[in-house]
C-alpha positions as CSV (number, residue, x, y, z in Angstrom):
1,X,49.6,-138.0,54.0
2,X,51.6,-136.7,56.7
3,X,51.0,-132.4,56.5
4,X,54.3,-130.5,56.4
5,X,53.5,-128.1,59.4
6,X,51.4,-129.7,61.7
7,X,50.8,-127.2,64.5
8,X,49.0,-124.1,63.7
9,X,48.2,-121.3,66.2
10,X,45.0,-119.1,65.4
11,X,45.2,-115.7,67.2
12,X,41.3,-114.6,67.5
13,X,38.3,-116.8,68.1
14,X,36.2,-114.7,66.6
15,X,34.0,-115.4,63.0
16,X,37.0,-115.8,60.8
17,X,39.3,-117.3,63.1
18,X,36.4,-119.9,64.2
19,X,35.6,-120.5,60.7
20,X,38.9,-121.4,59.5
21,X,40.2,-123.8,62.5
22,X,37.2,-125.6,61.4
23,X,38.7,-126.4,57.7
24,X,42.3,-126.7,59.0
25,X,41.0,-129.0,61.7
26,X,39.4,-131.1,58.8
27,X,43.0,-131.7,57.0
28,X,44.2,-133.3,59.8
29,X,46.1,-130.5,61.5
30,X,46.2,-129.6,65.3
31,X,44.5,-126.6,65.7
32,X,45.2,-123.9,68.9
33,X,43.2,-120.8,69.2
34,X,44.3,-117.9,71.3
35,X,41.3,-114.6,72.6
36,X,42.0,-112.1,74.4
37,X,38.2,-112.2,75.5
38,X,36.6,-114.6,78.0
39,X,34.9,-117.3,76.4
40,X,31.3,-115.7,75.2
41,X,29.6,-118.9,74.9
42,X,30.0,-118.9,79.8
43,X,29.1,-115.1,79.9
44,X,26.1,-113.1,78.7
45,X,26.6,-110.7,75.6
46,X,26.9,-107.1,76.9
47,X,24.7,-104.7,74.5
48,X,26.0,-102.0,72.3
49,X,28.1,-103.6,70.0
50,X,26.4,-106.8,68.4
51,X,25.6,-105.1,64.9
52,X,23.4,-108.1,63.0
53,X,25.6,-109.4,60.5
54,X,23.9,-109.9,57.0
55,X,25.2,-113.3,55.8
56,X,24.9,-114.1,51.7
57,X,26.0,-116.6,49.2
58,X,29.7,-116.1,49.7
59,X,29.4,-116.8,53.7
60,X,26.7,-119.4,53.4
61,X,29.2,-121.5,50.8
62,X,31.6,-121.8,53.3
63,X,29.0,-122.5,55.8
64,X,28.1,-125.1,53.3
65,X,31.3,-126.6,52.9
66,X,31.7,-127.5,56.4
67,X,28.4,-128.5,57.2
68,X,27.4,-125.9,59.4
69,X,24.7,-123.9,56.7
70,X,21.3,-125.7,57.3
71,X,22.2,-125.0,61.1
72,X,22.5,-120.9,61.2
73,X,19.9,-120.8,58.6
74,X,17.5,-122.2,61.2
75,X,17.7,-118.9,63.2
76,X,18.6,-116.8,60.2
77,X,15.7,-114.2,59.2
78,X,15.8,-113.6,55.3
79,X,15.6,-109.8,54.2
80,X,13.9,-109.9,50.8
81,X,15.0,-106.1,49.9
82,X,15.3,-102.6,51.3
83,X,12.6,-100.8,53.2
84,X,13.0,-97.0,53.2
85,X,11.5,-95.1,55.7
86,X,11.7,-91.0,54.9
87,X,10.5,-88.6,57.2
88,X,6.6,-88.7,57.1
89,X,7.2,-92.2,57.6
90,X,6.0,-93.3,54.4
91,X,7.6,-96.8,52.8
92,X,9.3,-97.6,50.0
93,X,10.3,-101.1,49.4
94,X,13.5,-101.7,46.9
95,X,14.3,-105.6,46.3
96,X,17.5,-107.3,46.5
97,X,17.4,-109.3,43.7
98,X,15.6,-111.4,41.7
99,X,12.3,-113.4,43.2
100,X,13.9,-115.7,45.5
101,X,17.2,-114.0,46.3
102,X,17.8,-112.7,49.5
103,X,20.0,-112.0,52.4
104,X,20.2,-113.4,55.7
105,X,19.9,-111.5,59.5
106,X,22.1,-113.6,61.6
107,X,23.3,-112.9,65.1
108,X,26.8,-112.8,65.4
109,X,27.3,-114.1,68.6
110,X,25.2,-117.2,67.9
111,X,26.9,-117.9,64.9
112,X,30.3,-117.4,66.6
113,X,28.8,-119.8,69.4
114,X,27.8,-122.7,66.8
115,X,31.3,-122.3,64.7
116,X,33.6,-122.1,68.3
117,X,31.0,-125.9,69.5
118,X,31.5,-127.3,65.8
119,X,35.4,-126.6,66.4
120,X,35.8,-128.2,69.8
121,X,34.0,-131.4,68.4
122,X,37.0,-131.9,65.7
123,X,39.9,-131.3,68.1
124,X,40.3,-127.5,68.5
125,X,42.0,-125.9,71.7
126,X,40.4,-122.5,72.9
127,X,42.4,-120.6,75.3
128,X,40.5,-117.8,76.3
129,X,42.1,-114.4,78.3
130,X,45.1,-115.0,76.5
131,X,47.1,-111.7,75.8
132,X,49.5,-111.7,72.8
133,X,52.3,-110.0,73.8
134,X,55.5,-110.8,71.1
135,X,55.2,-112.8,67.5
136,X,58.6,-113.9,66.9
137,X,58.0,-114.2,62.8
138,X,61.6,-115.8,62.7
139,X,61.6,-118.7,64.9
140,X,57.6,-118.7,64.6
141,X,57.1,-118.3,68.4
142,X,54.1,-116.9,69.9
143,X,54.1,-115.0,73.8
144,X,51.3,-115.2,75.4
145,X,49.9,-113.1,78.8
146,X,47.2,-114.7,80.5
147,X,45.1,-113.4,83.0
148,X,47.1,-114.3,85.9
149,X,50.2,-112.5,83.9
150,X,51.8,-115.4,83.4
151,X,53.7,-115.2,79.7
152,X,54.0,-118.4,78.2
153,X,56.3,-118.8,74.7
154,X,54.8,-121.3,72.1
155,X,56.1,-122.5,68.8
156,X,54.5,-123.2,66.0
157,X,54.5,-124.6,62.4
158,X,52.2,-121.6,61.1
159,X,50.9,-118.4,63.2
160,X,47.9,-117.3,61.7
161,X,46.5,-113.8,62.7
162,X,42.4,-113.7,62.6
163,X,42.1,-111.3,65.6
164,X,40.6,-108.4,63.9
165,X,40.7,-104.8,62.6
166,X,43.3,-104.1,65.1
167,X,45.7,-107.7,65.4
168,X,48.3,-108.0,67.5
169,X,50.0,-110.3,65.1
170,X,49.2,-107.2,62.3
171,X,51.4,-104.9,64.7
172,X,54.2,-107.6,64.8
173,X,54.2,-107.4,60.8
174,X,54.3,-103.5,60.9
175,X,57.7,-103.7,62.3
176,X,59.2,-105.1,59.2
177,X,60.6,-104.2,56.1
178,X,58.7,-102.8,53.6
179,X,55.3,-103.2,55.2
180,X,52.6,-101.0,53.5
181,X,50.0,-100.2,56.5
182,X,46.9,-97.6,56.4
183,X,43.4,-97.3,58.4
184,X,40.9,-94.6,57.7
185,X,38.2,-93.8,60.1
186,X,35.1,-92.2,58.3
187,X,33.6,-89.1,60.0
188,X,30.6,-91.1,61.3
189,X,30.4,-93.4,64.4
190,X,28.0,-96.1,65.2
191,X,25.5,-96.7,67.8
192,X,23.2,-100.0,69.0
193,X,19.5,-99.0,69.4
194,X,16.6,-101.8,70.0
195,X,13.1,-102.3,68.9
196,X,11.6,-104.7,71.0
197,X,9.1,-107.8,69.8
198,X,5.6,-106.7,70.1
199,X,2.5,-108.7,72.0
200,X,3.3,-112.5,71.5
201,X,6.8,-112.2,69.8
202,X,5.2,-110.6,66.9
203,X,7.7,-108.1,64.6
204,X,6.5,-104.0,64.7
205,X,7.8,-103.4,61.5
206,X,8.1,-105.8,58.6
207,X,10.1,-108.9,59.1
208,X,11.4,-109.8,56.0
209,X,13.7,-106.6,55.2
210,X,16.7,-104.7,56.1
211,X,15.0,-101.4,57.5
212,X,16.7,-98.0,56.5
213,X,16.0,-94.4,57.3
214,X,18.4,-92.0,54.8
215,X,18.7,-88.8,56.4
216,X,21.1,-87.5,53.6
217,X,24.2,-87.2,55.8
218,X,23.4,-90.3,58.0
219,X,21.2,-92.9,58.3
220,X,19.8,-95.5,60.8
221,X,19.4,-99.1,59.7
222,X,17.2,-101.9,61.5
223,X,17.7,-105.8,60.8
224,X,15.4,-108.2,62.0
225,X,16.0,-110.7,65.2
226,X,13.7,-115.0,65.3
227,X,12.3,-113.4,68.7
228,X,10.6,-110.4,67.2
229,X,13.1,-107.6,68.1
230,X,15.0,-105.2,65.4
231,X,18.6,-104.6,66.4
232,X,19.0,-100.8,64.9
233,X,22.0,-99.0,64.4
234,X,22.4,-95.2,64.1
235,X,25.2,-94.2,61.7
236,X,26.0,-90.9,62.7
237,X,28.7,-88.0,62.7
238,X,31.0,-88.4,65.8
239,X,31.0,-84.5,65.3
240,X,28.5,-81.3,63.3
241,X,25.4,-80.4,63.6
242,X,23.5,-82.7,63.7
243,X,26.3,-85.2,65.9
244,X,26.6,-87.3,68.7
245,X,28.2,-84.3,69.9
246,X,25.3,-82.2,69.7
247,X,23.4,-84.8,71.7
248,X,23.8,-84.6,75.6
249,X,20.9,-84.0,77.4
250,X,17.4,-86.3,77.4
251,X,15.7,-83.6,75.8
252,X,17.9,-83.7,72.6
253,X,17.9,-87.2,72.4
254,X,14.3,-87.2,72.3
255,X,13.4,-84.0,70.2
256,X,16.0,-85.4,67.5
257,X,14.1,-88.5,67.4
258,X,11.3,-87.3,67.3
259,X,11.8,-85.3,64.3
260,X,13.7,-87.1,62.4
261,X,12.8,-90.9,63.1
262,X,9.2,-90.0,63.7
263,X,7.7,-93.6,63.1
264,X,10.1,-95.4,64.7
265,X,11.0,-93.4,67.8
266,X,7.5,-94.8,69.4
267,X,8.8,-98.2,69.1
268,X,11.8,-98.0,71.4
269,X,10.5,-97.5,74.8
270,X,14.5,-98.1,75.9
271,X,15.5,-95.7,73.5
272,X,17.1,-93.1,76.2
273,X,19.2,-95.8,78.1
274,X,20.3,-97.7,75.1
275,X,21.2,-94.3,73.8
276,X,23.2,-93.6,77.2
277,X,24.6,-97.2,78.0
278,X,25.8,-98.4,74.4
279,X,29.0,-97.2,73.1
280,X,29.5,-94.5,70.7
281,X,31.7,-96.7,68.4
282,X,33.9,-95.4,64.8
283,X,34.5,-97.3,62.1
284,X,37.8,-98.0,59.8
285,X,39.1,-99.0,56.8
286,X,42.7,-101.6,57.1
287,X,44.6,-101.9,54.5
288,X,47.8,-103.3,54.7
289,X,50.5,-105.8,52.9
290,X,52.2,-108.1,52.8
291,X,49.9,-110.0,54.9
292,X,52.5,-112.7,55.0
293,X,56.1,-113.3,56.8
294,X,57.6,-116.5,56.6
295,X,55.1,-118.4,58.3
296,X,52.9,-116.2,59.8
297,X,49.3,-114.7,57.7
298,X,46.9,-112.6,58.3
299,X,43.3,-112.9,57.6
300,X,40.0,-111.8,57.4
301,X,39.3,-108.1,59.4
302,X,43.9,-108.3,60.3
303,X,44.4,-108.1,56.8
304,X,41.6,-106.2,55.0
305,X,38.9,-105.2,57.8
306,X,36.0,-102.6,55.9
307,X,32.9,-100.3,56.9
308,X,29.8,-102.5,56.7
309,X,28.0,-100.6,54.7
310,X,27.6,-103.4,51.9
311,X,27.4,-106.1,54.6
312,X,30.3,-108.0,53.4
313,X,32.8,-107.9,56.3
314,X,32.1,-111.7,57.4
315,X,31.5,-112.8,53.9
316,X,34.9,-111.2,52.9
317,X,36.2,-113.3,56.0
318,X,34.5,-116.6,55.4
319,X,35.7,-116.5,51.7
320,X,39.4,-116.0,52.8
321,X,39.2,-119.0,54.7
322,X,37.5,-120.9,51.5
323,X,39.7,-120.1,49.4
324,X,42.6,-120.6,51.6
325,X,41.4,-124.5,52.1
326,X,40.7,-124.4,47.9
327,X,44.3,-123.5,48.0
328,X,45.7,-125.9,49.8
329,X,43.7,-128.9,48.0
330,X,45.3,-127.2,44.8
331,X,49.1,-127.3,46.2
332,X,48.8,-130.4,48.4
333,X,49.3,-128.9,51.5
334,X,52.4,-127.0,50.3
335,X,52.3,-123.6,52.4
336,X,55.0,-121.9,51.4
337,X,53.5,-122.3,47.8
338,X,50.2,-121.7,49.1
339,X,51.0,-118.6,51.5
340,X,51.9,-115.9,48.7
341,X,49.7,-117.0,45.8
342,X,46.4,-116.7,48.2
343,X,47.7,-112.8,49.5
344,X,48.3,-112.2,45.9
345,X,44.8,-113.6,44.8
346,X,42.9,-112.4,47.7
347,X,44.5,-108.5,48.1
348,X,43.2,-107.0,45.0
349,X,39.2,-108.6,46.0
350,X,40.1,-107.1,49.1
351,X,40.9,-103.1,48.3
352,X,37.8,-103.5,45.9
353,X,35.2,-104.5,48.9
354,X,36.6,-102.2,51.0
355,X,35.8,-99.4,48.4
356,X,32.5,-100.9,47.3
357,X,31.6,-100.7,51.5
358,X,32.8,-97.0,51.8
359,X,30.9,-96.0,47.8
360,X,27.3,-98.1,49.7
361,X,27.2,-95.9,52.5
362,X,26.5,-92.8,50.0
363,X,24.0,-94.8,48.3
364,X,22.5,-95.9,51.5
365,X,22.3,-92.8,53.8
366,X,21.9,-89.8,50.4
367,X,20.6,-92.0,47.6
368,X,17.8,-94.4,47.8
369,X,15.2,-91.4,49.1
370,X,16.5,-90.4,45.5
371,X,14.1,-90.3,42.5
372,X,16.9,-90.2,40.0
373,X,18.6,-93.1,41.7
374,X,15.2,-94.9,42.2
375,X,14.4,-94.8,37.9
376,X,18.2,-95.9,37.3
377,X,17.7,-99.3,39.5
378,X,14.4,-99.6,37.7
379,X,16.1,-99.7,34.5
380,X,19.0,-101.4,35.6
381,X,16.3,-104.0,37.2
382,X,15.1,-104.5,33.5
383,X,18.2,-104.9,31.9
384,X,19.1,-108.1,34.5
385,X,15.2,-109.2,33.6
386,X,16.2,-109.4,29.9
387,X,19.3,-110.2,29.6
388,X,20.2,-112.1,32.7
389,X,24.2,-113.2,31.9
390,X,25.3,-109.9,29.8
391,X,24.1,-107.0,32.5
392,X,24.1,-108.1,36.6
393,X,23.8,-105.1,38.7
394,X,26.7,-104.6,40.9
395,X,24.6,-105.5,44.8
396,X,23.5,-108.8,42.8
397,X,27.3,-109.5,41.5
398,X,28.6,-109.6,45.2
399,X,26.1,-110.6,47.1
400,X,24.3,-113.5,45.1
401,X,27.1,-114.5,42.6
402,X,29.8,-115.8,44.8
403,X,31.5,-117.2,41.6
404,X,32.3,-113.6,40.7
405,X,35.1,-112.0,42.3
406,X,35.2,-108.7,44.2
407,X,37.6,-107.2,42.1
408,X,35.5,-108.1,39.0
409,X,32.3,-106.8,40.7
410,X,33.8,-103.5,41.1
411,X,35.4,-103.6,38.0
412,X,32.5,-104.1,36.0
413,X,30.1,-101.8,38.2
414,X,32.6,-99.2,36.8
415,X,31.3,-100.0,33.1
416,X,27.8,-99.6,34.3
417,X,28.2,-96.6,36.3
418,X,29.6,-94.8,33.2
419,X,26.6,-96.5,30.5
420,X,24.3,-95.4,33.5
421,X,25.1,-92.2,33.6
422,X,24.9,-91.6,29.9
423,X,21.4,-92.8,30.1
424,X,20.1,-91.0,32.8
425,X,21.1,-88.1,30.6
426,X,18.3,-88.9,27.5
427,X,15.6,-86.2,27.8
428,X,12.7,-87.0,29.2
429,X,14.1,-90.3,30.4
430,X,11.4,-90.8,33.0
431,X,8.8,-90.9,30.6
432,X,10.6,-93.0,28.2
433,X,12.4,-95.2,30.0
434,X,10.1,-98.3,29.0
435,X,11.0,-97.5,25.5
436,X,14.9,-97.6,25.6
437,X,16.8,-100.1,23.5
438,X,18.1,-102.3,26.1
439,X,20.0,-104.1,23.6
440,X,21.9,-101.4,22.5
441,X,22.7,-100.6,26.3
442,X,24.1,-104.3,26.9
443,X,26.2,-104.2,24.3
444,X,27.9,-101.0,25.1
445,X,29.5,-103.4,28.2
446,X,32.0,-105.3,25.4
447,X,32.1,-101.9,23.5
């Protein structure tokens, strides 16, 4: 079957845009991709902005479908649960899911690395230092500036914008008609830390979790790295006291640590340099639509990017690009039918990860230090032991249960947040907690 449009042009060789020339390159179409960076897989990584990305069942079934899964999950480290550190340093450990259910600690670069390699094998072009300047969503034409300034016009069958929470092919979009456009920053910005491997490669805190210190109005996190290492990162008001502000001199870098990341500060011997030499870095919420014209989409972080505080931001990304290629088995290759039903299927999941992302952060930095919060995931934890298809806590809907959409997730978290609440209400409920009719509770859900 000959394809309709033939020539695609992917702005952004990042996850998403990687990902995806990888299925399109599979149907038989040509395939160019267009960075702005140098190629990463010639150059080494600068520190500072690599936050570990937490891949789960919705990335790994796209990694699946391409044949690229059994690969990352080689270097992947799977977090079983939550490790809370509070300020004595004392541990409380908080699982994902059920026995067997976990997430994965990947490095993004490697993964972007393997995807980029596994592209080039099927046909894909790269062109790396490559400036968009214009999108011409008429004509389909794409301008590019290279790194010798030399502006080159291309045209294309589709132009498809994967280049990230702030696209150059988005800002061609905002200058049309009726284009609804918003980003939020939080208050809070975001800096790299490290924990190096011990004697012999070995890991100084446990491997097999996603590491967290709540501190009420920010928190630091710590995934695990195969060599050993943690890659921490310090979520933390850009302004206040306590801020990054408030933090100039070597002193108050140390002294804060010191007294609030007590059993962890003696692990970072690099801890005033990566402190000094990483970016300070914020973090925003994109929402926009349409996120087509004509022929030209956005997807993935262009379209929908989100804080990642319920590490979905690739998985988000990888599932656009899954459903996208579900889409066009469905209409045979028919973009123009394809194009509007996937923003109209995929923008509603979208607005309800990004909320879900922005809700987690107040869970994860004020609420699991909580004891309140603590007894109602207990209980919630023993209504998914009992009845396993009625009551599916909300982390376990989107991050293990890939068949459930976003927008259902939420939807449904909503229900329990309200039954929850009424609950946690009962006198005496931590004494009696074992006793409760969980029954009763279930079926308040169809209620």
């Amino acid at each position: 079957m000959i394809n309709p449009y033939q020539r695609i042009a992917m702005v952004g060789a990042g996850l998403v845009g990687s990902l995806l020339s990888i299925y399109l390159a599979k149907r038989g179409y040509k395939i160019s991709v267009f960075e702005r960076r140098s190629d990463m897989r010639k150059q080494a990584i600068g520190g500072g902005r690599s936050i570990n990305l937490a891949l789960s069942n919705r990335g790994i079934r796209a990694l699946e479908e391409i044949g690229l899964a059994d690969v990352i999950k080689q270097t992947a480290v799977p977090m079983h649960g939550r490790a809370m550190h509070d300020l004595q340093g004392k541990l409380t450990f908080q699982p994902y899911g059920k026995q067997g259910q976990f997430i994965n600690s990947v490095s993004r670069s490697g993964l972007n690395k393997a995807l980029m390699i596994e592209a080039e094998k099927l046909g894909v072009e790269f062109f790396f230092e490559q400036r968009v300047e214009t999108v011409n969503l008429i004509s389909t034409i794409l301008t590019t500036v290279d790194s010798q300034l030399s502006v080159v016009d291309r045209c294309f069958d589709i132009i498809i914008g994967s280049d990230g929470a702030f696209s150059a092919v988005r800002s061609a979009l905002q200058f049309t008609d009726r284009f609804a456009y918003a980003q939020d920053y939080i208050d809070h910005g975001y800096k790299e830390l490290h924990i190096p491997a011990g004697k012999e490669g070995t890991f100084q805190l446990e491997k097999n979790a996603l590491h967290i210190w709540p501190r009420e109005s920010f928190m630091m996190i710590a995934l695990p790295n195969p060599d050993g290492s943690f890659t921490c990162t310090l979520f933390f008001p850009f302004e206040g006291n306590p801020s990054f502000g408030k933090l100039k001199t070597d002193h108050e870098i140390t002294d804060f640590f010191h007294k609030v990341f007590p059993d962890v500060k003696a692990l970072m011997p690099e801890l005033l340099s990566d402190f000094r030499q990483n970016p300070t870095s914020s973090l925003v919420t994109v929402k926009c639509f349409p996120w087509v014209r004509n022929k030209t989409l956005l997807i993935g972080d262009a379209a929908h990017a989100i804080v990642p505080f319920f590490g979905q931001g690739m998985n988000a990304g990888f599932e656009d690009c899954r459903i996208l290629n579900q889409l066009l088995d469905k209409h045979g290759d028919d973009w123009g039918t394809m194009l509007p039903e996937f923003q109209n299927l995929r923008k509603p999941d979208a607005d309800a990860i990004a909320q879900l992302a922005l809700d987690n952060f107040i869970e994860m930095r004020d609420l699991v230090a909580d004891a309140d919060f603590l007894l109602r995931k207990k209980i919630e934890a023993k209504l998914y032991e009992l009845f396993p298809d009625k009551w599916i806590p909300l982390y376990s809907m989107v991050t293990f249960h890939d068949h459930i959409r976003y927008s259902e997730a939420y939807s449904t978290g909503q229900k329990h947040k309200k039954i929850m609440d009424e609950v946690m209400k009962m006198p005496e409920i931590e004494s009696v907690w074992q006793t409760l009719d969980f029954k009763k509770i279930t079926e308040k859900l169809s209620a």
